[in-house]
N, C-alpha and C positions, 0 to 999 in steps of 0.2 A: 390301598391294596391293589396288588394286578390281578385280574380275571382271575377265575379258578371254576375248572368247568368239570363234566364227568371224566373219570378214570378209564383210558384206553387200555380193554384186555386182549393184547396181543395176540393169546394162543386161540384158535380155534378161529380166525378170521381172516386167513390167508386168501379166501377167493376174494372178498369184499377191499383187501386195501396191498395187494400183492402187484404191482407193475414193475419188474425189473426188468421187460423185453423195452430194448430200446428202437424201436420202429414208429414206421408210419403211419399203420395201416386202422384200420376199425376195430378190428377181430382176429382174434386167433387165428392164425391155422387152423384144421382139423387135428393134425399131424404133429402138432406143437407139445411137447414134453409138460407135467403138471408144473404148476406154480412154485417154486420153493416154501419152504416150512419159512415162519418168521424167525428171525433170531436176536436176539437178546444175548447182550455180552456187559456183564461188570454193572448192569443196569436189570432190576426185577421186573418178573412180566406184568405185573403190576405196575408200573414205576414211568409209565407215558399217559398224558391225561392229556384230551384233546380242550385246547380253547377257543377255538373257533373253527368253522369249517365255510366251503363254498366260495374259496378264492377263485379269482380269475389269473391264472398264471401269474401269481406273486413272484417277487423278486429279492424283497429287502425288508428287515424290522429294524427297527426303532425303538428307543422305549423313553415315556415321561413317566415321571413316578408313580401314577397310578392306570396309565392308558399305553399301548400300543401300539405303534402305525406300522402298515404291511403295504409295502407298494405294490401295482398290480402293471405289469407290460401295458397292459392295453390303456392304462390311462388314470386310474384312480387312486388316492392313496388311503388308502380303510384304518377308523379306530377304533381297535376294539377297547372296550369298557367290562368291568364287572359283570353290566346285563350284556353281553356279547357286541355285535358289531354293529356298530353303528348305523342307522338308514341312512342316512348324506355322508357320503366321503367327504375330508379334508379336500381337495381337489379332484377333479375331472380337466382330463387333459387331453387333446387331440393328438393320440399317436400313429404311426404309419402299421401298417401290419406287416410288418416283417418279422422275420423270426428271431434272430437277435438284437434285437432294439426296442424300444418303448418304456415305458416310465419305470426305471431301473432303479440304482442308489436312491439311497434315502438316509439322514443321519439328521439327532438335533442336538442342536448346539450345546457343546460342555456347560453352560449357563441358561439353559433353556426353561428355566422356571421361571427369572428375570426376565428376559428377553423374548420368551415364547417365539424362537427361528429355527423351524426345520428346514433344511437343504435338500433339491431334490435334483436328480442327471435323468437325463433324456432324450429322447430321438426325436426329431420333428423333423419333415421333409417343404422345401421351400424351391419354389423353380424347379420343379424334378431332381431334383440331388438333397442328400440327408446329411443331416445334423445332427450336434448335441452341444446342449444346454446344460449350465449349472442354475438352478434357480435357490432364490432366501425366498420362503413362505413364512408370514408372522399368523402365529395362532394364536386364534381368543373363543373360550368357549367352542371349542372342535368346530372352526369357524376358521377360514382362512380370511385374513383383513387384509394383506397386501401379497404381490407376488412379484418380485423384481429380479431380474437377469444378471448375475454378478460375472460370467463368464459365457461369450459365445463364440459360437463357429469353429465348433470342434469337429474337425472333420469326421464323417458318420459311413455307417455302410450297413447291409441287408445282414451280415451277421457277428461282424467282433467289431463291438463300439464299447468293449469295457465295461466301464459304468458303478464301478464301486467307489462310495467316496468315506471317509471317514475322519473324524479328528483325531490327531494325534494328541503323547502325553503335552507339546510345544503349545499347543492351544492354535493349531493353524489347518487349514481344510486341505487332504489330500484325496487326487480325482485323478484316479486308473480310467486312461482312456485307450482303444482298441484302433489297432492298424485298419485302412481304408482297405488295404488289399494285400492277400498275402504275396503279391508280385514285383509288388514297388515300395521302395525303400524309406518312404517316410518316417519310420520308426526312429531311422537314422538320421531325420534331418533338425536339427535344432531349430530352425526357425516353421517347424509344424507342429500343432499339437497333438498329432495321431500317435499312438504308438507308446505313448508316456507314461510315467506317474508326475500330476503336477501339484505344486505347492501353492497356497491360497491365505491370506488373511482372508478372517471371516467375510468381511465385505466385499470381496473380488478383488481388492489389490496384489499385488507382488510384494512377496517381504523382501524386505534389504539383505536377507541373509541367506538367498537362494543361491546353489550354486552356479549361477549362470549369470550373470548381470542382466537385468531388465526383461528377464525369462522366468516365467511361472510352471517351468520343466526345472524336475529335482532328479527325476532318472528317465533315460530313453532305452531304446530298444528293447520294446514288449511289444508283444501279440494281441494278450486281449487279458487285462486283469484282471480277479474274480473276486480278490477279495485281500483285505490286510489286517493285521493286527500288529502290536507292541507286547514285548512283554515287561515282568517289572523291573527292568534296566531300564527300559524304554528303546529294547531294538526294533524297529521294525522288519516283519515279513509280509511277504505277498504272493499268493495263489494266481497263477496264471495258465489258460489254456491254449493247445497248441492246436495244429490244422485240424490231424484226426488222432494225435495221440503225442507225446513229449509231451503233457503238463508237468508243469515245475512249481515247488517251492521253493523262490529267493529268501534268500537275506538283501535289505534294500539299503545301501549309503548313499549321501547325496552324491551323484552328479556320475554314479555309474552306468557304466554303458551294458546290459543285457544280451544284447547280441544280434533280437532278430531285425531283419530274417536272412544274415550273413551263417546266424549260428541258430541251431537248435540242439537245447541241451549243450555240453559239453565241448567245448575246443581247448587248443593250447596256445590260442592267439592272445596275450596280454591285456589285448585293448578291450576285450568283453570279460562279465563277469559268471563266473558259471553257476547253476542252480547248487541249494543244498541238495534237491533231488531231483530226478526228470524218471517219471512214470510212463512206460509203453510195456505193456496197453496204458493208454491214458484211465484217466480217473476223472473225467471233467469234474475240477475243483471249483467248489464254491466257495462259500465265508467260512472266513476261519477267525477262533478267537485266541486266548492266552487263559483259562478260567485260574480263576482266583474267590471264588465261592467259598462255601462249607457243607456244600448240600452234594457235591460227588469225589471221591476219593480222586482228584486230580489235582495235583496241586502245581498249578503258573505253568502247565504244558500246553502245547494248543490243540485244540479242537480245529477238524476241517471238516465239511460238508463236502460229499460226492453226491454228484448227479449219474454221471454214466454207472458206476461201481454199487450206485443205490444204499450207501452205507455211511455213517458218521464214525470216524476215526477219532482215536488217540494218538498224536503227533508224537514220539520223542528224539528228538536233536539233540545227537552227541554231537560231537567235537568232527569226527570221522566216517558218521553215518543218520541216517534219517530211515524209524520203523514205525508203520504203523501199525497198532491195534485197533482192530474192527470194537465199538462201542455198541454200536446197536444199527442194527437192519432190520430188512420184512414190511418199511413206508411206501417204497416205492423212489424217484428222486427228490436228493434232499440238495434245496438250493441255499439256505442262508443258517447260520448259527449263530446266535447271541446270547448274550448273557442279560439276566432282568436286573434289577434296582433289587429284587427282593432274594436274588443271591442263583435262583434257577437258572438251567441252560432252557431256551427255546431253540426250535427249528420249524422253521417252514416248507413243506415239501411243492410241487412241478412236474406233477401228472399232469397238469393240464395244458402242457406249455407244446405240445404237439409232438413227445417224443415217449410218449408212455399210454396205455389205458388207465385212463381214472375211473375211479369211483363216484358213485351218483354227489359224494357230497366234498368230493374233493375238488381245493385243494384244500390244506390244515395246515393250524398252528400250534405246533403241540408243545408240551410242558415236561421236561423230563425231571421225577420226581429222583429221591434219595432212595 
């Protein structure tokens, strides 16, 4: 069984867990407008149960069949349990403090009862210049026993290093990595891996069936990826964020070309592929999934997590358009969306990630009920 903790009642606690100002600062204004009311859309206000709380700028879930891992930027990757979260992380990791980097994706292996191999992306800085890392973590007893490097030298930077990895339905690791800089062209260069989405057998090799010969790049020209899913075709999409606004939802085929940073959003140049959608004002997109549950009247649509927008959406993708319905707001930013083993949506919110005021006991993982 996954955790199950007290019932979050929404209404009447908008001072306590309300951060929709996207700033820097400590403190309100004076002058500052009241908080907005929470809101609840298709989801009762009943219907959010908190599982855990007092992240450190979380990035990514996971889930083993009865445990959870929540990565944290700064370095830890946390499990929570039934009795809540565990005293020793899964790892502790030395990451650089920068604002977009540090112990990011996080994913375990379609086989991970067998196998116990969670995979983790990350920043590290070596000689004064950043990095990013794929790492295979083997777990025994919320114990990490080995940690080996299946991918490095991904080029890194102080804020878009990507960082989302997942398995597809193929059974192969794919690893959204973020442009060095939005001035130079590496997104475009084939023999870099800034800028990409790349393709991985589990153990760090290249499959023979990537589009590129002896290239572990499946598509180029991205910014900075947020997040992917499949649905039950097995298309993949990908959520990606733009400078200060053009986020985009793709549709991803191998070996297509996206565009940046010739193109933002939309062109009629042939050689780039254009978004299903491009949002401005952006909506800094987090994870997104495809749910396939029975526990929310959604059926094989996707789910996306906003950070700037502060809201979880209902995706739906016609043929000729892309709308979204707001699901539920009033968290504050919401970085990761997943789906559990026992059929629920979780999210994890990023008050604490230095662009919101948190709450004394945030961050959270919450549990959205039927």
């Amino acid at each position: 069984m996954l955790p199950r903790y007290r019932k979050f009642q929404i209404v009447g606690i908008a001072g306590a867990l309300l951060f929709s100002a996207v700033v820097l600062t400590d403190t309100l204004p004076s002058n500052s407008p009241p908080l907005p009311e929470p809101i609840i859309q298709n989801v009762s206000t009943e219907s959010v149960e908190i599982v855990a709380t007092n992240f450190d700028k979380p990035w990514s879930i996971a889930f083993d069949d009865d445990r959870i891992f929540v990565s944290e930027k700064s370095g830890k990757i946390q499990i929570v349990t039934s009795s809540g979260v565990l005293d020793s992380p899964l790892i502790t990791l030395r990451t650089p403090e920068i604002f977009g980097g540090g112990l990011l994706g996080i994913t375990t292996h379609p086989d991970f009862t067998n196998n116990h191999f969670l995979y983790a992306y990350h920043t590290y800085e070596e000689n004064e210049k950043l990095w990013n890392k794929v790492i295979r973590i083997t777990e025994k007893d919320n114990k990490s026993t080995e940690i080996i490097t299946i991918l490095d030298k991904i080029p890194g930077s102080a804020f878009s290093n990507g960082g989302v990895i997942k398995f597809g339905p193929d059974g192969k690791l794919y690893v959204g990595t973020g442009s060095v800089s939005d001035f130079l062209n590496e997104s475009q260069n084939l023999n870099s891996l800034a800028g990409k989405i790349l393709r991985l057998n589990d153990d760090g090799t290249i499959p023979s069936d990537n589009p590129y010969e002896e290239s572990y790049v499946f598509t180029l020209g991205h910014r900075n990826p947020t997040g992917f899913a499949w649905n039950n075709l097995g298309t993949m999409f990908a959520t990606e964020s733009g400078p200060t606004k053009n986020d985009e939802i793709n549709l991803i085929t191998a070996g297509s070309n996206y565009g940046w940073p010739e193109v933002q959003c939309f062109s009629n140049n042939d050689n780039f592929v254009n978004p299903l959608e491009c949002f401005d004002p952006g909506l800094e997109p987090g994870g997104i999934i495809f749910y396939s549950g029975d526990k929310l009247d959604i059926n094989d649509e996707m789910i996306l997590a906003s950070q700037k927008a502060t809201n979880l959406f209902k995706v739906q993708i016609s043929e000729n358009d892309v709308n979204l319905e707001r699901i539920l707001s009033g968290l504050g930013r919401i970085r990761d969306v997943a789906q559990g083993p026992d059929g629920y949506v979780y999210i994890i919110t990023t008050n604490t990630d230095g662009k919101a005021f948190p709450a004394p006991d945030d961050d959270k993982l919450l549990r959205i009920l039927k």
